[in-house]
Biopython code that builds the backbone (N, CA, C, O; Angstrom):
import numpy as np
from Bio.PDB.StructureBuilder import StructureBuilder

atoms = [
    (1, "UNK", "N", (-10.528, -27.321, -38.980)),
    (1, "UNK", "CA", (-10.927, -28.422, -38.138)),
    (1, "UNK", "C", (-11.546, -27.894, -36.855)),
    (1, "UNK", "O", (-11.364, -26.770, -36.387)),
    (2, "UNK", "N", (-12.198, -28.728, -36.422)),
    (2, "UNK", "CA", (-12.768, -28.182, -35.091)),
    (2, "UNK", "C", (-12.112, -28.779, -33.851)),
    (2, "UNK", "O", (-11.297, -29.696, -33.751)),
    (3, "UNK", "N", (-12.726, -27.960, -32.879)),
    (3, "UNK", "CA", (-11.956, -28.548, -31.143)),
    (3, "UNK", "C", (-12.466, -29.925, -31.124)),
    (3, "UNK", "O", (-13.097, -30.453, -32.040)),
    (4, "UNK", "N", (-12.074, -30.573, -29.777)),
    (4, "UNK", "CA", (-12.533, -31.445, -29.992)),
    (4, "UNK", "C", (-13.880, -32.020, -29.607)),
    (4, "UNK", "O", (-14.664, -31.212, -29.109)),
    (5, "UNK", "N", (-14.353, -33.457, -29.770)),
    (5, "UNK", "CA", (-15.862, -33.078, -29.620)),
    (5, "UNK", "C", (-16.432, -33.630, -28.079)),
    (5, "UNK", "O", (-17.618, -33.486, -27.781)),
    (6, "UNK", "N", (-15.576, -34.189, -27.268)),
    (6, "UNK", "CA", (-15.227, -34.361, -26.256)),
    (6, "UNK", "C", (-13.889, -34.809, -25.528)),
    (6, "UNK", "O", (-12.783, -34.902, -26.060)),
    (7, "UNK", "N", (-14.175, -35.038, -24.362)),
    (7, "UNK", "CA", (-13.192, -35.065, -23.212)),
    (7, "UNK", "C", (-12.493, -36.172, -23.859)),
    (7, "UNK", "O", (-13.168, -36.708, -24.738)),
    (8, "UNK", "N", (-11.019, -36.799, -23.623)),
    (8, "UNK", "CA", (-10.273, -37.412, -23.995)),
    (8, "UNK", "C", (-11.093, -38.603, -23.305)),
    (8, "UNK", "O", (-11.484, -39.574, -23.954)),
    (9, "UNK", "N", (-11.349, -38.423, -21.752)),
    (9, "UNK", "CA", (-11.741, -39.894, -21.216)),
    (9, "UNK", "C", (-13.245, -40.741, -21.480)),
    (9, "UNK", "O", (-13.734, -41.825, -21.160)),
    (10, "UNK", "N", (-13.702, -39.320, -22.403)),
    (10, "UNK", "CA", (-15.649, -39.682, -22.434)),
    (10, "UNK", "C", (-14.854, -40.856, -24.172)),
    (10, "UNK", "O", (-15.211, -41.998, -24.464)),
    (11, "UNK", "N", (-14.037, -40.189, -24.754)),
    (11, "UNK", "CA", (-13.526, -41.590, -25.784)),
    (11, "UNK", "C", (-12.852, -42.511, -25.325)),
    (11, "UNK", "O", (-12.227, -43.263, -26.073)),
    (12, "UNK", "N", (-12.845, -42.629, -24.096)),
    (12, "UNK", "CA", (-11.410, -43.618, -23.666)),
    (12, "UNK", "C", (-10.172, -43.495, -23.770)),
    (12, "UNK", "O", (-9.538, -44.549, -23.712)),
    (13, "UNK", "N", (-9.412, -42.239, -23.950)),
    (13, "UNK", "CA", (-8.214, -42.007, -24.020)),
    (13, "UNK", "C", (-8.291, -41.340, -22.795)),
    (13, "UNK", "O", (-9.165, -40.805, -22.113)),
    (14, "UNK", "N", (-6.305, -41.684, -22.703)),
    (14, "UNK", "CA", (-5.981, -41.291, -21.264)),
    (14, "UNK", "C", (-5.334, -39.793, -21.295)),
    (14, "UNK", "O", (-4.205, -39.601, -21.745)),
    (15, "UNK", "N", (-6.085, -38.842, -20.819)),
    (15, "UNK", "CA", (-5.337, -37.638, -20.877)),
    (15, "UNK", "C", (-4.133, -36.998, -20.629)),
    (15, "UNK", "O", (-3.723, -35.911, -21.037)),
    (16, "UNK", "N", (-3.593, -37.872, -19.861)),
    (16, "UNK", "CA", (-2.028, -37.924, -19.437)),
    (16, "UNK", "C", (-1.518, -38.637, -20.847)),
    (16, "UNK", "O", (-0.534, -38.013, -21.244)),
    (17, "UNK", "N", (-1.718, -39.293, -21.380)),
    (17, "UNK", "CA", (-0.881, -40.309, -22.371)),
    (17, "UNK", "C", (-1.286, -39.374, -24.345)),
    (17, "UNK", "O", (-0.734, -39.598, -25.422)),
    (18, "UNK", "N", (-2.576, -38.257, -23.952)),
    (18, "UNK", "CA", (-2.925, -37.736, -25.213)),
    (18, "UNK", "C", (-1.569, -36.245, -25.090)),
    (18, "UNK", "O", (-0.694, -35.944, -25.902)),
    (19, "UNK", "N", (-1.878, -35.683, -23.902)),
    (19, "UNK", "CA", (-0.925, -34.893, -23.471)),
    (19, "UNK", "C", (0.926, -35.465, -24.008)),
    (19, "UNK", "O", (1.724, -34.912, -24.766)),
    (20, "UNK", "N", (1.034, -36.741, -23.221)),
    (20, "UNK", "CA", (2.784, -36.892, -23.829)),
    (20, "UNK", "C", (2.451, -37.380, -25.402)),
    (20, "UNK", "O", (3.482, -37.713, -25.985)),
    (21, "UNK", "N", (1.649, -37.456, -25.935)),
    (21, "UNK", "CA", (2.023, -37.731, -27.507)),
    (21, "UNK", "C", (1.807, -35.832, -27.923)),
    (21, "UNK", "O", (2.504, -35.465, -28.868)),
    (22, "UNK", "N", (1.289, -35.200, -27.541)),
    (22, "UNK", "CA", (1.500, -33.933, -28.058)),
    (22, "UNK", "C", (2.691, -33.213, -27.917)),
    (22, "UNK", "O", (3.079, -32.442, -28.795)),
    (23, "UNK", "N", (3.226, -33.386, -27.000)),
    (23, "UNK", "CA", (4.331, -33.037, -25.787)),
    (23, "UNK", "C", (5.686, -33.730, -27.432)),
    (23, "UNK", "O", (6.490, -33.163, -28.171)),
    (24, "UNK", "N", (5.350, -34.733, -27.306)),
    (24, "UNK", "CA", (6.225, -35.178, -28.097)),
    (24, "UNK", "C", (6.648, -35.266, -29.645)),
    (24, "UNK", "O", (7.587, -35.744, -30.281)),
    (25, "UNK", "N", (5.187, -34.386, -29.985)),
    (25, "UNK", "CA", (5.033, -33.983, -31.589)),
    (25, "UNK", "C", (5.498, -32.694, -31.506)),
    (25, "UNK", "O", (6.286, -32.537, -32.439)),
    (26, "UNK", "N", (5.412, -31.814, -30.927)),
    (26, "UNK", "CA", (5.695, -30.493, -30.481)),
    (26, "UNK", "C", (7.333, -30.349, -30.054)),
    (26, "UNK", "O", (8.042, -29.446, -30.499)),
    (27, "UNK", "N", (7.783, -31.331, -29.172)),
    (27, "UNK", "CA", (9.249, -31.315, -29.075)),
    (27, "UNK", "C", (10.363, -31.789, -30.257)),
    (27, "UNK", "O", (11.541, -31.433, -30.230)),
    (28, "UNK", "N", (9.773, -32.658, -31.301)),
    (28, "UNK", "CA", (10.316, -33.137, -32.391)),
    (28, "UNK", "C", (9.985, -32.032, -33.529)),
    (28, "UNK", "O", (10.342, -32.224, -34.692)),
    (29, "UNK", "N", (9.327, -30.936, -33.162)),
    (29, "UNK", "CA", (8.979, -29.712, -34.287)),
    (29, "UNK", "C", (9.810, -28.606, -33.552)),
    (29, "UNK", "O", (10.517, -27.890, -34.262)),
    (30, "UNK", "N", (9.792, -28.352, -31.918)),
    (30, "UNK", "CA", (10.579, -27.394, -31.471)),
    (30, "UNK", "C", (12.532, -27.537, -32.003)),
    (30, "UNK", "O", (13.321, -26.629, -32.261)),
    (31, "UNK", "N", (12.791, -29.393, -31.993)),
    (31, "UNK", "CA", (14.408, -29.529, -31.636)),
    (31, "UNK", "C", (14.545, -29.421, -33.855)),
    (31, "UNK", "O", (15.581, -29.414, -34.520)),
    (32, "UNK", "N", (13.674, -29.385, -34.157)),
    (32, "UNK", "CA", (14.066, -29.517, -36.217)),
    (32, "UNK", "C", (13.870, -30.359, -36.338)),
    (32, "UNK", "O", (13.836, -30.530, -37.557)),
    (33, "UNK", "N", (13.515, -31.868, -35.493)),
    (33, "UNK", "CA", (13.445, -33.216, -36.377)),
    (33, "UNK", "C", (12.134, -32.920, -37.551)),
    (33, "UNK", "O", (12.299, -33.377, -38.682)),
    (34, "UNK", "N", (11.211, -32.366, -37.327)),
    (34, "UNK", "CA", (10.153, -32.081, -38.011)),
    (34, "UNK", "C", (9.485, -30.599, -38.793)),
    (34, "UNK", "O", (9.052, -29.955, -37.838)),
    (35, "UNK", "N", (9.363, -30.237, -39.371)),
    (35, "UNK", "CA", (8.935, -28.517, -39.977)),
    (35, "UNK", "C", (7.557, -28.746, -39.384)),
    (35, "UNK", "O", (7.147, -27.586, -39.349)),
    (36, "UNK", "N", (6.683, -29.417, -38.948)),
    (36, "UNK", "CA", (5.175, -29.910, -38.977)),
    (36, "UNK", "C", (4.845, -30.518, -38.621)),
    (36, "UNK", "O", (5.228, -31.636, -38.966)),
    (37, "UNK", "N", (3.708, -30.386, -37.476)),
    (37, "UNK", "CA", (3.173, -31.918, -37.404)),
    (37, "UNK", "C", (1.826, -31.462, -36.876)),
    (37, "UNK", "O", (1.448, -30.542, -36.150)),
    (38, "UNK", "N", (1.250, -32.462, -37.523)),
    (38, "UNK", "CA", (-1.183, -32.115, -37.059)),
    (38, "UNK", "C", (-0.921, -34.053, -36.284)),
    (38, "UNK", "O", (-0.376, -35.021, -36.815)),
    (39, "UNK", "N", (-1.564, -33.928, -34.948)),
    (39, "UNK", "CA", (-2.205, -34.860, -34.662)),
    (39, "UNK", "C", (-3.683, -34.944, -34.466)),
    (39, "UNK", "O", (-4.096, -34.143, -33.627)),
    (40, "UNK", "N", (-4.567, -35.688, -35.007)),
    (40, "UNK", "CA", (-5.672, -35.758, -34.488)),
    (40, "UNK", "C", (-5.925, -37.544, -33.601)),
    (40, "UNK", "O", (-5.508, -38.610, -34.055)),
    (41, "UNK", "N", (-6.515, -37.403, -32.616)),
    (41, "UNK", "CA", (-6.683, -38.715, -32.123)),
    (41, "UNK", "C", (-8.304, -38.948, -31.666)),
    (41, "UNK", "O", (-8.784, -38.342, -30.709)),
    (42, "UNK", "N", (-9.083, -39.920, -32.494)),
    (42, "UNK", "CA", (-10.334, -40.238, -32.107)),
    (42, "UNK", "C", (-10.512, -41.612, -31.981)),
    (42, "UNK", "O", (-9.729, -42.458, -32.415)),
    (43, "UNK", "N", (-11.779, -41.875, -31.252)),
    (43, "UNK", "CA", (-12.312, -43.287, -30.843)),
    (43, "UNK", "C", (-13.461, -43.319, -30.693)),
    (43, "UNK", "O", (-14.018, -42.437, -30.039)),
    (44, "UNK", "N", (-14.269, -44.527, -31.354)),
    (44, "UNK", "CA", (-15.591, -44.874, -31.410)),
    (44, "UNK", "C", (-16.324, -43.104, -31.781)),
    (44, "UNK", "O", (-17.018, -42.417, -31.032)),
    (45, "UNK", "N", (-15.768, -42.746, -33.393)),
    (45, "UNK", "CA", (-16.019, -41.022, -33.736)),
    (45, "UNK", "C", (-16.503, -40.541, -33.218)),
    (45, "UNK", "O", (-17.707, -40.284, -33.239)),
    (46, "UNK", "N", (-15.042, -40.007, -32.017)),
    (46, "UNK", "CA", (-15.604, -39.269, -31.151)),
    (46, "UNK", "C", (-13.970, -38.383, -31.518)),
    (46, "UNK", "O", (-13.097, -39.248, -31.595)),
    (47, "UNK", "N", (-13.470, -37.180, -31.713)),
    (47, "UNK", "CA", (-12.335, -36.357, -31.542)),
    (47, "UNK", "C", (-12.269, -36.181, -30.089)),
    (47, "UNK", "O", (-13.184, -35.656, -29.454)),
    (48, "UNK", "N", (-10.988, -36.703, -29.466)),
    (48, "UNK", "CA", (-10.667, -36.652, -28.383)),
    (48, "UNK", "C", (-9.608, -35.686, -28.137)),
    (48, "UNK", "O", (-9.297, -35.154, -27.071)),
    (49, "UNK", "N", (-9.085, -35.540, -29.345)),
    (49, "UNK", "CA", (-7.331, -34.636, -28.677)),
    (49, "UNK", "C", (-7.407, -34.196, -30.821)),
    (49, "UNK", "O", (-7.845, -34.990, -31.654)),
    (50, "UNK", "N", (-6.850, -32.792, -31.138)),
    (50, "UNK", "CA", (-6.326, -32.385, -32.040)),
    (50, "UNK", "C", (-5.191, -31.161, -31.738)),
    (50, "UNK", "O", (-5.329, -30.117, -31.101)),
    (51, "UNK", "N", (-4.285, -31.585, -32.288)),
    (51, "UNK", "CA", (-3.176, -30.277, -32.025)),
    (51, "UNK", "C", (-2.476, -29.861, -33.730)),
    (51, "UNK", "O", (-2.610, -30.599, -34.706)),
    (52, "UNK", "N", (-1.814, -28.655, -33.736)),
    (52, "UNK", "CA", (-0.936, -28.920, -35.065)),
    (52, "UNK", "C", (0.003, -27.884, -34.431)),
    (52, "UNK", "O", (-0.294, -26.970, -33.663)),
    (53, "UNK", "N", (1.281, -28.254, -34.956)),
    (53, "UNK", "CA", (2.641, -27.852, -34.674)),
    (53, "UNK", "C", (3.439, -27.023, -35.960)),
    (53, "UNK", "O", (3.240, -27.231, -37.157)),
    (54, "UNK", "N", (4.113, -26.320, -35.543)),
    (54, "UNK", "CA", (5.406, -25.597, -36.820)),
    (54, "UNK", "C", (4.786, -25.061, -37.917)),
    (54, "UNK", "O", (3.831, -24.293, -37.795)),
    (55, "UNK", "N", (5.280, -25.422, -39.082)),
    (55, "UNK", "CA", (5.382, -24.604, -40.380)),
    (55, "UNK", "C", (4.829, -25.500, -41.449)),
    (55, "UNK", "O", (4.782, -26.659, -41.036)),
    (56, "UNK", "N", (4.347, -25.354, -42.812)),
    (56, "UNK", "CA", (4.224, -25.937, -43.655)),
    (56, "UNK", "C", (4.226, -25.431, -44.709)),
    (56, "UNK", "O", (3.340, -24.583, -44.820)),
    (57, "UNK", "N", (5.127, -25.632, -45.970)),
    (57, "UNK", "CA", (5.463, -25.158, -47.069)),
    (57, "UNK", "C", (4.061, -25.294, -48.235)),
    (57, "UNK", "O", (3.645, -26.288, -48.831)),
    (58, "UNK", "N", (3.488, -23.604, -48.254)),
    (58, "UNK", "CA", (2.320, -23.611, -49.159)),
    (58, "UNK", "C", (2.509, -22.465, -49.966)),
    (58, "UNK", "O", (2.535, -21.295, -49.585)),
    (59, "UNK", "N", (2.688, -23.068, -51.538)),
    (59, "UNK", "CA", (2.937, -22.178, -52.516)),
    (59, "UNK", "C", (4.558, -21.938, -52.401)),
    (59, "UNK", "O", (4.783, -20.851, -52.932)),
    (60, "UNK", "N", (5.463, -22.374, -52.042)),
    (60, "UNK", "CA", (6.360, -22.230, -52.082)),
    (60, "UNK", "C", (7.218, -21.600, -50.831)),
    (60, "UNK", "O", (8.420, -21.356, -50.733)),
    (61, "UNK", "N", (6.379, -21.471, -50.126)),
    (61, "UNK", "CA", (6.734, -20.395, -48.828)),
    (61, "UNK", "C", (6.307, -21.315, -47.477)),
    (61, "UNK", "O", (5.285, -21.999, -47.419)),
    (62, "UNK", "N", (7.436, -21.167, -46.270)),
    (62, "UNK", "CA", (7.314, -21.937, -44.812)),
    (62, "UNK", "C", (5.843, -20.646, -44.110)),
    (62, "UNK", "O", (5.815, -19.456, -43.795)),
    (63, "UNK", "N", (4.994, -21.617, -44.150)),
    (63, "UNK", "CA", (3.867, -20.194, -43.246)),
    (63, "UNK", "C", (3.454, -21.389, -41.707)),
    (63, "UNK", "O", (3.527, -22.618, -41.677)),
    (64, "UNK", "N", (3.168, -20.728, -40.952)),
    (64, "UNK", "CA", (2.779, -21.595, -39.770)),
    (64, "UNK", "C", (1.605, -22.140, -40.081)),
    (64, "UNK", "O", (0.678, -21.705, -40.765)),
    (65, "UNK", "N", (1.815, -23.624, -39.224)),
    (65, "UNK", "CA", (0.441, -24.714, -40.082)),
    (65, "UNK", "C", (-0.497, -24.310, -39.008)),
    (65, "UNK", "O", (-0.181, -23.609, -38.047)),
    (66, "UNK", "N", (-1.663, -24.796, -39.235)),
    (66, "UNK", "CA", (-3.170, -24.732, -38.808)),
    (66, "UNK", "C", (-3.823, -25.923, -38.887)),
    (66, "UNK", "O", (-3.813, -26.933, -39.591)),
    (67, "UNK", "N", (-4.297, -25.558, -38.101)),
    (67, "UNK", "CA", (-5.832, -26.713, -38.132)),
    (67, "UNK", "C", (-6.484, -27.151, -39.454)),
    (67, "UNK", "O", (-6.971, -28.205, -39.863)),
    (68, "UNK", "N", (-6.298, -25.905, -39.965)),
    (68, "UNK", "CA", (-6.966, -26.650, -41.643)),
    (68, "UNK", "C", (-5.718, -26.686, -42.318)),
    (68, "UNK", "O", (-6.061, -26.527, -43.489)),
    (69, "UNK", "N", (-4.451, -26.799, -42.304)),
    (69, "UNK", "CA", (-3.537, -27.268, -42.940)),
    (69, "UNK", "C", (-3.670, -28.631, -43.170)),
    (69, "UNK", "O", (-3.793, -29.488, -42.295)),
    (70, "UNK", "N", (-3.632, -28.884, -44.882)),
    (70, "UNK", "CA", (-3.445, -29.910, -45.563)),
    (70, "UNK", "C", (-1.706, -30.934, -46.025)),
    (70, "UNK", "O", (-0.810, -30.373, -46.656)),
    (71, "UNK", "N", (-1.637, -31.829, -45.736)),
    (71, "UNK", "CA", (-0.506, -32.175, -45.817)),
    (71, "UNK", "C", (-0.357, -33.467, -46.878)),
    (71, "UNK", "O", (-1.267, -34.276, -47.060)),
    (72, "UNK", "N", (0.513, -33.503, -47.323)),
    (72, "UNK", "CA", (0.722, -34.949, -49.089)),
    (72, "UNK", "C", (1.410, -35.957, -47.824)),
    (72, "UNK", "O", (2.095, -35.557, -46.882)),
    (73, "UNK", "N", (1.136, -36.904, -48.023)),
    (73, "UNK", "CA", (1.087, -38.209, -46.968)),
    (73, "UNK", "C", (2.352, -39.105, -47.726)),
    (73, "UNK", "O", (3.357, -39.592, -47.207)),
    (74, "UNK", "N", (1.948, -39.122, -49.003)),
    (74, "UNK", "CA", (2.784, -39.909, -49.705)),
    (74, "UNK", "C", (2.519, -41.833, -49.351)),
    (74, "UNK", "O", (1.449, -42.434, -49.257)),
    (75, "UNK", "N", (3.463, -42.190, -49.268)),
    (75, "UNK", "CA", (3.652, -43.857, -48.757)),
    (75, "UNK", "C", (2.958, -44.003, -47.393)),
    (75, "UNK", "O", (2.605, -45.119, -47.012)),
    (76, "UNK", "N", (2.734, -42.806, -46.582)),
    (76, "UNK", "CA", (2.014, -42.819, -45.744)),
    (76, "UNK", "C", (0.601, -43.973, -45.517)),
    (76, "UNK", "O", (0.309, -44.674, -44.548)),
    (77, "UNK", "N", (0.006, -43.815, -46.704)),
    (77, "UNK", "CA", (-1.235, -44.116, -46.831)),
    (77, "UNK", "C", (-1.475, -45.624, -46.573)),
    (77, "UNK", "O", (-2.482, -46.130, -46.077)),
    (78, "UNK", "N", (-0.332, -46.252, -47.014)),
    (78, "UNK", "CA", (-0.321, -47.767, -46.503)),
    (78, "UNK", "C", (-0.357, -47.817, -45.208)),
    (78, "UNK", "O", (-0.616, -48.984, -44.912)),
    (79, "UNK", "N", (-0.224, -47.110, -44.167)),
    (79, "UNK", "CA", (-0.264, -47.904, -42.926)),
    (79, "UNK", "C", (-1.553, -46.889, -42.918)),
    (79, "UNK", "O", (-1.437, -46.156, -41.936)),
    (80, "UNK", "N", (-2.460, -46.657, -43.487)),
    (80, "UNK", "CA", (-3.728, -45.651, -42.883)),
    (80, "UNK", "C", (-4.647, -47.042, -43.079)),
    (80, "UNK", "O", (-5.302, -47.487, -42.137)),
    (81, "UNK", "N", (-4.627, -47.764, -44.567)),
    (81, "UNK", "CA", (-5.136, -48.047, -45.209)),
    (81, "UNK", "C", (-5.520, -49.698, -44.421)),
    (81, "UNK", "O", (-6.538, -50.379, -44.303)),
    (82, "UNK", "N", (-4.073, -49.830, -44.002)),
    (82, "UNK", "CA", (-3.699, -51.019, -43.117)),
    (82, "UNK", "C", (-4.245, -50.857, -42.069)),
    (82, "UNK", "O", (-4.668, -51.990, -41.844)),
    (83, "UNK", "N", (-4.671, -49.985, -40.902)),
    (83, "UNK", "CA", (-5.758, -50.257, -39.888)),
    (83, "UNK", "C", (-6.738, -50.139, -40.011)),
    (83, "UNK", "O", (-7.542, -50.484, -39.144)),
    (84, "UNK", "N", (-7.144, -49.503, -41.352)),
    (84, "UNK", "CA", (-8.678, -49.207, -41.712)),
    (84, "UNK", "C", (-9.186, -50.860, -42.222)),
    (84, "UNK", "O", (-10.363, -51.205, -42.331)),
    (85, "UNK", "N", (-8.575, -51.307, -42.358)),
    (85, "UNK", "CA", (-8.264, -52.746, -42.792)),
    (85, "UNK", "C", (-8.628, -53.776, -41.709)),
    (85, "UNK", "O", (-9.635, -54.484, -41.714)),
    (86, "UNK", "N", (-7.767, -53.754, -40.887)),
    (86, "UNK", "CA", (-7.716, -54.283, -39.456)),
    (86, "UNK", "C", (-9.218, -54.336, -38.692)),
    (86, "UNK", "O", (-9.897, -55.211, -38.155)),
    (87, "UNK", "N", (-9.341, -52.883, -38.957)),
    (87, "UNK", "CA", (-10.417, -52.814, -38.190)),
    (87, "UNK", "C", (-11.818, -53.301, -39.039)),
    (87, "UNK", "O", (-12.642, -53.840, -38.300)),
    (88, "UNK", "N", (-12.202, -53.199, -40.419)),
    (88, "UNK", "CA", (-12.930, -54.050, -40.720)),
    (88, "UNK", "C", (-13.227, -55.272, -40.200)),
    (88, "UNK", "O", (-14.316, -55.698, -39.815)),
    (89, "UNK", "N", (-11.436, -56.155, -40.237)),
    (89, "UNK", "CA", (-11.975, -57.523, -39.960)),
    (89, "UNK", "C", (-12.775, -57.499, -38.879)),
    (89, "UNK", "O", (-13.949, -57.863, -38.937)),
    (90, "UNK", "N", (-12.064, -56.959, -37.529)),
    (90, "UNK", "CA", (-12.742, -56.832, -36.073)),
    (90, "UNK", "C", (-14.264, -56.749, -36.204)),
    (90, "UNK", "O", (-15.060, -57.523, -35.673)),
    (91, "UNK", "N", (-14.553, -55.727, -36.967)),
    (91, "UNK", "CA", (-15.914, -55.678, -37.157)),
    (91, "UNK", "C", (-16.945, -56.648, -37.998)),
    (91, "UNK", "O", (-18.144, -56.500, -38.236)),
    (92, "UNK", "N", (-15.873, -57.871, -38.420)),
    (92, "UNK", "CA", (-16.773, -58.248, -39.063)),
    (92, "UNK", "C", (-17.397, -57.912, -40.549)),
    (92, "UNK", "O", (-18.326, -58.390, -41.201)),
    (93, "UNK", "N", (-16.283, -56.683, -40.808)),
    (93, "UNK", "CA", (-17.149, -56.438, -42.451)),
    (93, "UNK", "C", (-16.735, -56.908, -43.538)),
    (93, "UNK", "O", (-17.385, -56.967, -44.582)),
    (94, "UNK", "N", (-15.130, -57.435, -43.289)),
    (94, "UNK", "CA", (-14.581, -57.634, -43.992)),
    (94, "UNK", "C", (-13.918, -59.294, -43.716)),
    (94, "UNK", "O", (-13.608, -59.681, -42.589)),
    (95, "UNK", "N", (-13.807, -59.978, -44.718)),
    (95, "UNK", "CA", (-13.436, -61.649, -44.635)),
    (95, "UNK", "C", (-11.876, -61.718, -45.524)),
    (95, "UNK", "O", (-11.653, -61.418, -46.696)),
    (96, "UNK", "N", (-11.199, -62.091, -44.756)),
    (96, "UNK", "CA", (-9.823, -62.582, -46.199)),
    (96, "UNK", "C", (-10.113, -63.746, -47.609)),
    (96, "UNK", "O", (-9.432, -63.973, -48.609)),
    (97, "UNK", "N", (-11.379, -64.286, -47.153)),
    (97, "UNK", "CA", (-11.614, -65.109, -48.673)),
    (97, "UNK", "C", (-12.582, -64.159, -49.143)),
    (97, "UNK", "O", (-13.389, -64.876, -49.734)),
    (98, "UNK", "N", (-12.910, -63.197, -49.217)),
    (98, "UNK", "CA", (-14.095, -62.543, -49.968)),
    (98, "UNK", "C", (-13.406, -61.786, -50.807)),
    (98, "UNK", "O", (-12.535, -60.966, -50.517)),
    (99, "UNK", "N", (-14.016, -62.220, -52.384)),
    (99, "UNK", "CA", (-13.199, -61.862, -53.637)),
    (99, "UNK", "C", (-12.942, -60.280, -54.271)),
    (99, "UNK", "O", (-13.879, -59.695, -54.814)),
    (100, "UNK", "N", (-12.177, -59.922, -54.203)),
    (100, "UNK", "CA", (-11.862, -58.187, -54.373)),
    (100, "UNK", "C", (-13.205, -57.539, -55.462)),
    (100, "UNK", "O", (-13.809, -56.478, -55.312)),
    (101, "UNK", "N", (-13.425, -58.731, -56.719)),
    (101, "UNK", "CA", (-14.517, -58.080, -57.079)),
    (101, "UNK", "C", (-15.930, -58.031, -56.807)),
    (101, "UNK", "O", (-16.797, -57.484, -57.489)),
    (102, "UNK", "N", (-16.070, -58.725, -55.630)),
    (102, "UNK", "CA", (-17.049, -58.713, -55.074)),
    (102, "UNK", "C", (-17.526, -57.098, -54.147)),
    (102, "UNK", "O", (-18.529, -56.616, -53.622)),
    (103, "UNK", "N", (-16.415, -56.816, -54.330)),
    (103, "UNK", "CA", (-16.212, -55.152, -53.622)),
    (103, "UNK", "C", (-15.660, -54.275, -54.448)),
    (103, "UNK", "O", (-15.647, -53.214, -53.824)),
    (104, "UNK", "N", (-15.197, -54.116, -55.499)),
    (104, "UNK", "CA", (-14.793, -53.876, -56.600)),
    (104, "UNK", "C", (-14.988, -54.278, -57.442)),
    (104, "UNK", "O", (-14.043, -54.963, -57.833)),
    (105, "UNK", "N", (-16.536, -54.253, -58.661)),
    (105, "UNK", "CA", (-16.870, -55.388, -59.869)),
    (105, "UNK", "C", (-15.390, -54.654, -60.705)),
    (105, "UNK", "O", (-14.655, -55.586, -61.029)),
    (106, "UNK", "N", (-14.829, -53.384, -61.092)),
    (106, "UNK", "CA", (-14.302, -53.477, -62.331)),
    (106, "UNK", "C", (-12.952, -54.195, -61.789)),
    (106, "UNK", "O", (-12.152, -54.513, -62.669)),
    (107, "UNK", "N", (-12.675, -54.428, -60.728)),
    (107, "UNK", "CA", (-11.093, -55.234, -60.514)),
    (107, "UNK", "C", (-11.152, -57.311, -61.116)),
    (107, "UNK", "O", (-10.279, -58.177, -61.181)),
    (108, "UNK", "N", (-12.477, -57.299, -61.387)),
    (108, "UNK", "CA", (-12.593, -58.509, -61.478)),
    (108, "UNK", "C", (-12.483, -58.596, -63.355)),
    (108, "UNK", "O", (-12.964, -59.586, -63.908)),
    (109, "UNK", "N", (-11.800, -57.451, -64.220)),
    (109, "UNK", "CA", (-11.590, -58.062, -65.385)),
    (109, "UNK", "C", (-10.232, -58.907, -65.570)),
    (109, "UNK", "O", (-9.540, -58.978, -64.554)),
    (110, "UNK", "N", (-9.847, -59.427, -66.488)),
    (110, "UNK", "CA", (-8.255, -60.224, -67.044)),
    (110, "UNK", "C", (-7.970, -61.611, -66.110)),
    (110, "UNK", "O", (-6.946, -62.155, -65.694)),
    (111, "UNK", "N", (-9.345, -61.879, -66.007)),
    (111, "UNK", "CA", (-9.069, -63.044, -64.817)),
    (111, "UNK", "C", (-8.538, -62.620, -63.422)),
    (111, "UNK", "O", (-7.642, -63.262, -62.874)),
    (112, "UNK", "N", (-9.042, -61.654, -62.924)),
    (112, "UNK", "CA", (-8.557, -61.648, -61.262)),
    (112, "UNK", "C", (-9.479, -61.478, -60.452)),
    (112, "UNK", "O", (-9.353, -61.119, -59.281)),
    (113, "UNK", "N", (-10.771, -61.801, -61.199)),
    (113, "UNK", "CA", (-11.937, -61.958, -60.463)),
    (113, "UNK", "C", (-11.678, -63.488, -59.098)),
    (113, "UNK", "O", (-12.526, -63.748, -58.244)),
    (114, "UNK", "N", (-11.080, -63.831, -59.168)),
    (114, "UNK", "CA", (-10.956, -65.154, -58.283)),
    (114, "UNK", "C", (-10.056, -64.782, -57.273)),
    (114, "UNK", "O", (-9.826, -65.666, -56.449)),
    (115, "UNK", "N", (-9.283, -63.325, -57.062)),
    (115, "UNK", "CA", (-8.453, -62.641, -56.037)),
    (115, "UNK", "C", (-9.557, -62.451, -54.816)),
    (115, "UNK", "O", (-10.739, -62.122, -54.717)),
    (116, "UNK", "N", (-8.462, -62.855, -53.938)),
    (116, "UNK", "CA", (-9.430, -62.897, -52.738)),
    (116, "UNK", "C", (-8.371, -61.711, -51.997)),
    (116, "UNK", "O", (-7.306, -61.271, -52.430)),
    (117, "UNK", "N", (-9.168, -61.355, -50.597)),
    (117, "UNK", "CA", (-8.459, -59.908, -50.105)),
    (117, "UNK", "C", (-7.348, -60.689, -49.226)),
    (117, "UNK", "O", (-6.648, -59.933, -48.553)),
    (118, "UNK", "N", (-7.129, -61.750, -49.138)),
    (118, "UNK", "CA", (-6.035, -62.368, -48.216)),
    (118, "UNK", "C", (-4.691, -62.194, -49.429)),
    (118, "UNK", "O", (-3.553, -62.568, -49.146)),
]
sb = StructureBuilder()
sb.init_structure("model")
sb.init_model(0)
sb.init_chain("A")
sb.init_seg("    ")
for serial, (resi, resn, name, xyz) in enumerate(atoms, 1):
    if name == "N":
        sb.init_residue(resn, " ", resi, " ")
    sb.init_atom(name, np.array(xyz, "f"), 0.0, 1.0, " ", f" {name:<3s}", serial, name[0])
structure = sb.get_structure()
């Protein structure tokens, strides 16, 4: 991964407030609550703040994580999926009556072509 691609405040983040969320990913990896942790934080794609913390089990072995350390999210993905979501509507790209296969033709076989994204 790369640094970032500007200043926290040229994205609108507050550098004091990008600082205590690192502060605080880093202290939950220093006390054991965590083996790991990568934050990246961007706005209007811009990378404002990236850090990564501790260890991560690759190939079977704890090696210290990196920047290009990859991590399995798991159930995670629902709340990724859920602001990527959010933020459609905001933008306008996305409608809760607009029918899933209208954005997906093969979801519209067995009759569920009439599913709307609400």
């Amino acid at each position: 991964m790369s640094a970032p691609t500007t200043r926290p405040e040229d994205a609108g983040i507050d550098s004091e407030k990008l600082e205590a969320l690192f502060a605080r990913a880093k202290r939950d990896v220093d006390d054991g609550t965590l083996p790991g942790a990568q934050v990246a934080i961007a706005r209007n794609g811009r990378l404002a703040g990236f850090r990564t913390f501790g260890t991560a089990r690759i190939g079977g072995v704890d090696r210290p994580a990196t920047n290009g350390t990859l991590y399995t999210i798991f159930s995670s993905t629902k709340a990724v999926v859920a602001a990527a979501v959010w933020t459609l509507f905001e933008d306008g790209l996305l409608r809760l009556d607009e029918r899933i296969a209208e954005i997906v033709p093969e979801f519209g076989t067995n009759g569920k072509d009439v599913v709307t994204v609400e």
